[in-house]
C-alpha positions as CSV (number, residue, x, y, z in Angstrom):
1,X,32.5,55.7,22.7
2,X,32.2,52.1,21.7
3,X,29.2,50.2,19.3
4,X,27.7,47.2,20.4
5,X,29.2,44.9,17.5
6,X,32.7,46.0,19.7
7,X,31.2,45.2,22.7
8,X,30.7,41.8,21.1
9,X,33.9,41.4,19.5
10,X,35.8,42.4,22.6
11,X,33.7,40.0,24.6
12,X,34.0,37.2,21.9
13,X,38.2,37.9,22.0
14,X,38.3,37.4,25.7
15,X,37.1,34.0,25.7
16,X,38.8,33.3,22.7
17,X,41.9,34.2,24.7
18,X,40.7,31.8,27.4
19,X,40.2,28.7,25.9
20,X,42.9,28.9,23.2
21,X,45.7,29.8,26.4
22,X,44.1,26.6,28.5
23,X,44.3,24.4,26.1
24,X,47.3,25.4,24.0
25,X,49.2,25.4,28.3
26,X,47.6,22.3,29.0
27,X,48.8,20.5,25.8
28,X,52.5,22.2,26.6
29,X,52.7,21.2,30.0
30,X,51.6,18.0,29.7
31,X,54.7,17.3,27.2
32,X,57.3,19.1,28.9
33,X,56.0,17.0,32.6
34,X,57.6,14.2,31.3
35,X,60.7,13.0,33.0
36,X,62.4,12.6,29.6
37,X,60.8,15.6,28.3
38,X,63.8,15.9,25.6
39,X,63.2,12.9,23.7
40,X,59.2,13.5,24.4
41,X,58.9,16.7,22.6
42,X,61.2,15.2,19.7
43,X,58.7,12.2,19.2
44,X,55.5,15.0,19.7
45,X,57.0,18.1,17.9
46,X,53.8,18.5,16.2
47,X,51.5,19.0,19.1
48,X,54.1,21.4,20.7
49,X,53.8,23.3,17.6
50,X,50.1,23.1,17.9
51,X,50.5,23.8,21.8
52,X,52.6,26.9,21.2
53,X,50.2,28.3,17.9
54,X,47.5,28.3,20.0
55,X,49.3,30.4,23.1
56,X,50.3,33.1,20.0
57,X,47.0,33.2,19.3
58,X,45.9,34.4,23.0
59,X,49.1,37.0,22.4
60,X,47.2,38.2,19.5
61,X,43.9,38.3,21.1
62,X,45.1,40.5,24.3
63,X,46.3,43.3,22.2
64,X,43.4,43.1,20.7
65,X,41.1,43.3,23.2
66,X,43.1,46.8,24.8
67,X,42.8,48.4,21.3
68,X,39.3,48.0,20.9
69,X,38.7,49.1,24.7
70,X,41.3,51.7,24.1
71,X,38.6,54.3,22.6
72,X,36.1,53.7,25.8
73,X,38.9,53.7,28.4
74,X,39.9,57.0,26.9
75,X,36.6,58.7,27.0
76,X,36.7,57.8,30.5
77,X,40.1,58.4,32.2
78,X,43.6,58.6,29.3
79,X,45.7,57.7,32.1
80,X,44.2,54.5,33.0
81,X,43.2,53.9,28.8
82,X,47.4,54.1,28.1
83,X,48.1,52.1,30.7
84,X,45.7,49.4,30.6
85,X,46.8,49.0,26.4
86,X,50.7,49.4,27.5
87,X,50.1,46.4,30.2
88,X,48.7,44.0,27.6
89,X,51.1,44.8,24.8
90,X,53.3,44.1,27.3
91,X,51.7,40.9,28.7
92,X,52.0,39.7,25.0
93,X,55.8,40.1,24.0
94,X,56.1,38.6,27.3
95,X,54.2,35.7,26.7
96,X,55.5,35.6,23.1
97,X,59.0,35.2,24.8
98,X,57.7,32.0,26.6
99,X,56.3,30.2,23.6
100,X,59.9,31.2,22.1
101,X,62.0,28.6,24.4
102,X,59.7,25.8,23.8
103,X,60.6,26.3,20.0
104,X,64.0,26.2,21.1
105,X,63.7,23.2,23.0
106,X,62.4,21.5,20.2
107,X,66.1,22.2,18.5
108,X,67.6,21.0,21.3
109,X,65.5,17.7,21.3
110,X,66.6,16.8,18.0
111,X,70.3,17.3,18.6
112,X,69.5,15.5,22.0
113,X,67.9,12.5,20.7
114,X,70.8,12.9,17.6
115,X,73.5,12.1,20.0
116,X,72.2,8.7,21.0
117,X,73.7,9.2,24.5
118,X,70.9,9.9,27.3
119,X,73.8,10.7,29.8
120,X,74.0,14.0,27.7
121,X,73.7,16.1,30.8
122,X,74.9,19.5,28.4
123,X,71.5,19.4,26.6
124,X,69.1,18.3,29.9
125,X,70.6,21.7,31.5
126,X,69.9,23.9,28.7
127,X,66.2,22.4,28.3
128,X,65.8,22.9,31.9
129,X,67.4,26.7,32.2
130,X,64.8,27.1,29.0
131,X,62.1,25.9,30.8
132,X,62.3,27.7,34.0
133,X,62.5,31.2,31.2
134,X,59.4,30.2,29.8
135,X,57.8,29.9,33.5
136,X,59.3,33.2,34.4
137,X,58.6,34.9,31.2
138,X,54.7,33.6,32.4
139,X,54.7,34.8,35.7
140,X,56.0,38.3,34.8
141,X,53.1,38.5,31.8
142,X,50.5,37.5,34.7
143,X,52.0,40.3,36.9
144,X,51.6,42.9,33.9
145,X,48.4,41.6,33.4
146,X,47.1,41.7,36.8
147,X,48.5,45.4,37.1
148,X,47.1,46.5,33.6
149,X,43.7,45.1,34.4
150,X,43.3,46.0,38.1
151,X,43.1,49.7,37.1
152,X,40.8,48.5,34.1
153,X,38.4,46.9,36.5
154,X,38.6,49.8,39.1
155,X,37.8,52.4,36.0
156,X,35.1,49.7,35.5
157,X,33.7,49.9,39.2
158,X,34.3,53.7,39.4
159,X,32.3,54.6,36.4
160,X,29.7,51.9,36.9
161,X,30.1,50.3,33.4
162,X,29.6,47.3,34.5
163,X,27.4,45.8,37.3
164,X,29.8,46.7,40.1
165,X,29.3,43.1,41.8
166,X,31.5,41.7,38.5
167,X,34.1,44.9,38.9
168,X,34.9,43.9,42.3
169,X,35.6,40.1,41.6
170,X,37.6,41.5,38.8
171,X,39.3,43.6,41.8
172,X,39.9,40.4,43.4
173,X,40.8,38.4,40.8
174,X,43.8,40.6,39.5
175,X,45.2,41.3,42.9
176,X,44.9,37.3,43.6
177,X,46.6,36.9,40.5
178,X,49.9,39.4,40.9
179,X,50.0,37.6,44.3
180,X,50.2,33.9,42.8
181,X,52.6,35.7,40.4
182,X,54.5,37.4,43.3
183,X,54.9,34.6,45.4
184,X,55.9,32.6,42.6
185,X,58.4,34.1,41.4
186,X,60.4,34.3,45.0
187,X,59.8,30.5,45.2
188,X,56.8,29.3,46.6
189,X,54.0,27.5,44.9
190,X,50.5,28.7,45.6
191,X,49.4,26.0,43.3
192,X,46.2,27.3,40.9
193,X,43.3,28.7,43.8
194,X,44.6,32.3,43.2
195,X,43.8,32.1,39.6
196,X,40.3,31.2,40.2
197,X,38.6,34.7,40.7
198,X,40.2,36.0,37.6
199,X,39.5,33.2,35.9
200,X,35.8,33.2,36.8
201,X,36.2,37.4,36.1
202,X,37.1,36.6,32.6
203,X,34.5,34.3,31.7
204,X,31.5,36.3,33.5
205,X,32.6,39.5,31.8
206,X,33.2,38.9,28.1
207,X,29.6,37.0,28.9
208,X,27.7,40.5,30.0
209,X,29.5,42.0,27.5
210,X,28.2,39.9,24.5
211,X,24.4,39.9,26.0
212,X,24.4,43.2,27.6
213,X,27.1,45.6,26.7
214,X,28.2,48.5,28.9
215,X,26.2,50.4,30.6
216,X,26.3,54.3,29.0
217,X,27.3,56.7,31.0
218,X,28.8,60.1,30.3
């Protein structure tokens, strides 16, 4: 089974995984939403670096988290246990592929802004074909994640580890999440409202899990 002090560190690993992948995105995006995003990142390398740290960190954090749940999962259903730790190993060499084309744009910027010629057209089709990897390389990681996770939370409702209130808005969440991913990646943009259940899922959570734990069954 699984002590309280891991109860506590997977809980504290789940948030930490939140806010360090908002704010580490957020800080990304908002330099590569510039309309000369090339010479931006040049001029702002250092918060990109900061930007793309902070999303390893959340890559780190995700394995984590399935290792430490890996021994409960088990106990409960070694189907679901593999799967759930495959999906977020998964999630995080996907993600860890998206934080490498940022780094690579950051190459390119410098030989961009090296050429003193803004017409370089060469270099603003590379930085874009790298940017539309890193977006796919997200979406796919969200799909994995929303697999992985939907039979985590259904093991969750199942055995009643949780209350099952929470397991069903993890439900929810996930399966609103592979759809954003889904519809994503055939091109349309369902903008951020199917995020929103799993994102409330994965604050809530990690929250009963630090104050309350899981409940013990057999």
């Amino acid at each position: 089974m699984i002590t309280r002090t891991n109860e506590k560190i997977i809980g504290g690993l789940f948030l930490l995984a939140t806010v360090v992948f908002m704010i580490g995105s957020s800080l990304l995006d908002s330099h590569l939403a510039q309309s000369d995003y090339l010479s931006h990142i040049h001029l702002n390398r250092m918060e990109v670096l900061i930007a793309l740290f902070l999303e390893l960190i959340n890559s780190a954090a995700v394995v984590g988290i399935a290792i430490l749940l890996f021994p409960l999962l088990k106990h409960h259903n070694e189907s679901i246990a593999l799967g759930y730790l495959s999906s977020r190993i998964i999630e995080s060499v996907l993600l860890i592929v998206g934080i490498i084309c940022p780094l690579v744009l950051l190459t390119l910027s410098e030989a961009y802004t090296a050429t003193g010629d803004d017409s370089q057209d060469y270099y603003i089709n590379i930085g874009n074909m790298l940017i539309k990897g890193q977006d796919m390389s997200f979406e796919l990681a969200m799909l994995v994640l929303g697999l992985g996770s939907l039979m985590f939370c259904y093991l969750l409702y199942r055995k009643r580890l949780i209350p099952r209130p929470l397991s069903l808005l993890g439900i929810v969440g996930y399966i609103t999440l592979m759809a954003s991913s889904c519809l994503t990646i055939i091109g349309f943009d369902p903008g951020f409202v199917l995020f929103i259940p799993g994102g409330v899922f994965e604050v809530l959570f990690p929250i009963w899990l630090i104050t309350k734990g899981f409940y013990r069954t057999k």
